[in-house]
N, C-alpha and C positions, 0 to 999 in steps of 0.2 A: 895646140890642137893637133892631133894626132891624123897624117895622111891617109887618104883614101887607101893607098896600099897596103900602109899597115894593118887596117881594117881588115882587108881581103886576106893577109895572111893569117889573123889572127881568126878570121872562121876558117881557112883553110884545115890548120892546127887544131880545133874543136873538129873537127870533121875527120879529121888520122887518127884525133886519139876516140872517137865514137870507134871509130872502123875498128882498131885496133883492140878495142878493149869486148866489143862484139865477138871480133875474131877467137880471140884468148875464151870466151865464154865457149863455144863452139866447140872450140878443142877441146876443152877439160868436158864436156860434155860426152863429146865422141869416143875420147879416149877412156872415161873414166866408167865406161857400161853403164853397169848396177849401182854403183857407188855412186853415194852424194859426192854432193862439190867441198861440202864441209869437210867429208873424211879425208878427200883427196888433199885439202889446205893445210889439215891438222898434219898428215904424212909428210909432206915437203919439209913441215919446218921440224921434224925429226920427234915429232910427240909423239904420244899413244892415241893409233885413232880408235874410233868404235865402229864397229859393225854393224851392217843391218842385217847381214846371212844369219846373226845366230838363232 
C-alpha cells in the first residue's frame, strides 16, 4: 500500500503537468496570432502547413 506522501506527490505531478500543459496552450496561442494551433504543429514538424489567409 502505497504512503500517504507518495499520494501527495503524485497529485502534486498531475497539477505541473495541468499547469504546464495550459501554459504551452497559452503561448502557442499568443504567439501564433491568426493562425491555428494545427498550422503552427504541422510547421514545427517541418511539413506543409495550410493557410487560412488565402
Amino acid at each position: 500500500m502505497p504512503k500517504t506522501n507518495d499520494n501527495v506527490r503524485g497529485v502534486g505531478f498531475l497539477l505541473l503537468a495541468l499547469l504546464t500543459i495550459s501554459l504551452q496552450t497559452v503561448a502557442v496561442k499568443w504567439i501564433s496570432g491568426d493562425y491555428p494551433v494545427s498550422c503552427i504543429e504541422n510547421e514545427s514538424k517541418g511539413e506543409q502547413a495550410w493557410s487560412t489567409l488565402d
